[in-house]
C-alpha positions as CSV (number, residue, x, y, z in Angstrom):
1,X,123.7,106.3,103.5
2,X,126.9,106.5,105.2
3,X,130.1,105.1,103.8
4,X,129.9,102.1,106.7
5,X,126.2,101.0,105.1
6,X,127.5,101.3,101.2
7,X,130.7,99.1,102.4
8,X,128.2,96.7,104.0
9,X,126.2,96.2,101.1
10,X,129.0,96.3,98.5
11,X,130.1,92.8,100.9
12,X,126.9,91.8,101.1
13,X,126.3,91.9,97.5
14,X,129.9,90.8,96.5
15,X,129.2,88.0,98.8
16,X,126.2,87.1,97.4
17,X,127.5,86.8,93.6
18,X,130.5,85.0,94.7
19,X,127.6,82.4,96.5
20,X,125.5,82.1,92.8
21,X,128.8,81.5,90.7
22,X,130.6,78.9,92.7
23,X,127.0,77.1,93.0
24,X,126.3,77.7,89.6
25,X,122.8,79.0,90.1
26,X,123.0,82.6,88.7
27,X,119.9,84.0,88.1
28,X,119.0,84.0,84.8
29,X,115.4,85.5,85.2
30,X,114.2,89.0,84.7
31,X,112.8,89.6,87.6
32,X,113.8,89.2,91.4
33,X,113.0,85.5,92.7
34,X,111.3,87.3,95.7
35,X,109.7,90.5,96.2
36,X,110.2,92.1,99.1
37,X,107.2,93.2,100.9
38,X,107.4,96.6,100.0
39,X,106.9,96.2,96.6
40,X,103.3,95.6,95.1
41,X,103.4,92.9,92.6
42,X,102.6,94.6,89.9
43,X,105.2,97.1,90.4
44,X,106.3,97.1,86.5
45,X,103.2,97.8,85.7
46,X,102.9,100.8,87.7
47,X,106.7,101.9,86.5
48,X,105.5,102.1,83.1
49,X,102.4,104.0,83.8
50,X,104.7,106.7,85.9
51,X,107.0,107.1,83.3
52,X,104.3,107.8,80.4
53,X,103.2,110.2,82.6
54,X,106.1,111.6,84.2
55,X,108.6,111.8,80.7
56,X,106.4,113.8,78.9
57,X,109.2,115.7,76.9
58,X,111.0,112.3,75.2
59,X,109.1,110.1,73.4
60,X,110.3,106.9,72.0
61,X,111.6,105.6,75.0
62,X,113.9,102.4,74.1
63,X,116.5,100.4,75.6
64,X,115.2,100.4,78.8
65,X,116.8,98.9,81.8
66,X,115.3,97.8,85.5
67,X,117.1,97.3,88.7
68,X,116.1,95.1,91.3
69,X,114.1,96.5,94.2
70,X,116.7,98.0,96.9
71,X,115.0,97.9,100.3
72,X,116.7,100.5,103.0
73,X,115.4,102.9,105.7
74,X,112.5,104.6,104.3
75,X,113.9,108.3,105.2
76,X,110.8,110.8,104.5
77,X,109.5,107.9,101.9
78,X,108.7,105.6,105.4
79,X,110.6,106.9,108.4
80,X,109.2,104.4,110.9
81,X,110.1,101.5,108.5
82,X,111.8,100.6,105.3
83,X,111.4,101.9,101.3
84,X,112.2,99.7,98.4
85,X,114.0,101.9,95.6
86,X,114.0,100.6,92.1
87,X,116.1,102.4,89.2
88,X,115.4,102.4,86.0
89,X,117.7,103.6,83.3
90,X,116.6,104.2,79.3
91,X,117.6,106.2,76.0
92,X,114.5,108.4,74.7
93,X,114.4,110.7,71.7
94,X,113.2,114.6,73.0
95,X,110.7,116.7,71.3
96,X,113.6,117.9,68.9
97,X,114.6,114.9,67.8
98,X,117.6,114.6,69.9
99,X,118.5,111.2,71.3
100,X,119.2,111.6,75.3
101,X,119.9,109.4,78.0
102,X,117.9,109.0,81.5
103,X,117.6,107.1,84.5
104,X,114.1,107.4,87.2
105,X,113.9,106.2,90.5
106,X,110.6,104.5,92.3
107,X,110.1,104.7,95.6
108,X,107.9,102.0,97.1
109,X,106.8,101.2,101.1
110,X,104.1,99.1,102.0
111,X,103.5,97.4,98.9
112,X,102.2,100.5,97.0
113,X,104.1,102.9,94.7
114,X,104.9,105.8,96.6
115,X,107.0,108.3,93.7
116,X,109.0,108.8,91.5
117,X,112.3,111.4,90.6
118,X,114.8,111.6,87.9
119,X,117.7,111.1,88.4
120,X,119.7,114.0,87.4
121,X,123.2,114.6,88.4
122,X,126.0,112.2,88.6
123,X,125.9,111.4,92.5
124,X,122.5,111.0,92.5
125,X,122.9,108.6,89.9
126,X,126.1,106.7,91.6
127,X,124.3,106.4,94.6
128,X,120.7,105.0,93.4
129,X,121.6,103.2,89.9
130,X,125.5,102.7,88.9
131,X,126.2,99.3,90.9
132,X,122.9,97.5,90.4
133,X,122.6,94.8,88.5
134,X,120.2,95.8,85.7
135,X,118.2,93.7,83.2
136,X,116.5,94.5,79.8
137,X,112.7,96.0,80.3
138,X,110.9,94.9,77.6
139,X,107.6,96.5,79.0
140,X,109.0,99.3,77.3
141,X,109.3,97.8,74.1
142,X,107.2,99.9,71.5
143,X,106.2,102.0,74.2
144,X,105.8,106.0,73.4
């Protein structure tokens, strides 16, 4: 995205938070109010089954943190329409007993998952996941 786009949504969404705090109606819930269209309802769902199936080197994933859906121009996801991306960050033990850190990103257009990438260097990660708003998942909780 170019730096005119991230300054529009940094307003947008600065704007937006000014809006819920002088109203008093911050949102207290979990989960986005509205879904946008590209995202399938069950979209948690279909998170949790990704990442069993995608982090196959950490187990005990804990602490787990969701984003709400980002909708933008669908690049090679959509290129005639728009993507949703949703980020998802979490702390997971490896297979030797480490503890590490990680963060996925889902892609979703048309109201079905599309895929899903770690996120794995620091601009990756500052573009996708650092300045969302992120809540607890507790989908994950107990999960292995």
């Amino acid at each position: 995205m170019h730096a005119f786009g991230f300054t529009a949504a940094v307003v947008v969404s600065a704007t937006a938070l000014i809006l819920d705090q002088v109203s008093g109606a911050a949102a207290q819930s979990a989960r986005p109010a509205k879904l946008p269209p590209e995202v399938p309802a069950n979209y948690r769902r279909l998170i949790v089954e990704d990442m069993k199936s995608a982090v196959t080197t950490q187990t005990h994933i804990r602490d787990a943190q969701i984003a709400e859906p980002e909708v933008t121009w669908g690049g090679f996801i959509n290129p005639l329409g728009k993507a949703a991306t949703i980020c998802v960050t979490y702390t997971a033990t490896n297979v030797f007993g480490g503890t590490v850190s990680g963060a996925r990103l889902f892609y979703f257009a048309e109201g079905r998952f599309v895929r899903s990438g770690a996120v794995s260097d620091r601009m990756s990660y500052w573009r996708w996941c650092q300045s969302r708003p992120y809540t607890r998942f507790q989908e994950f909780d107990g999960v292995r």
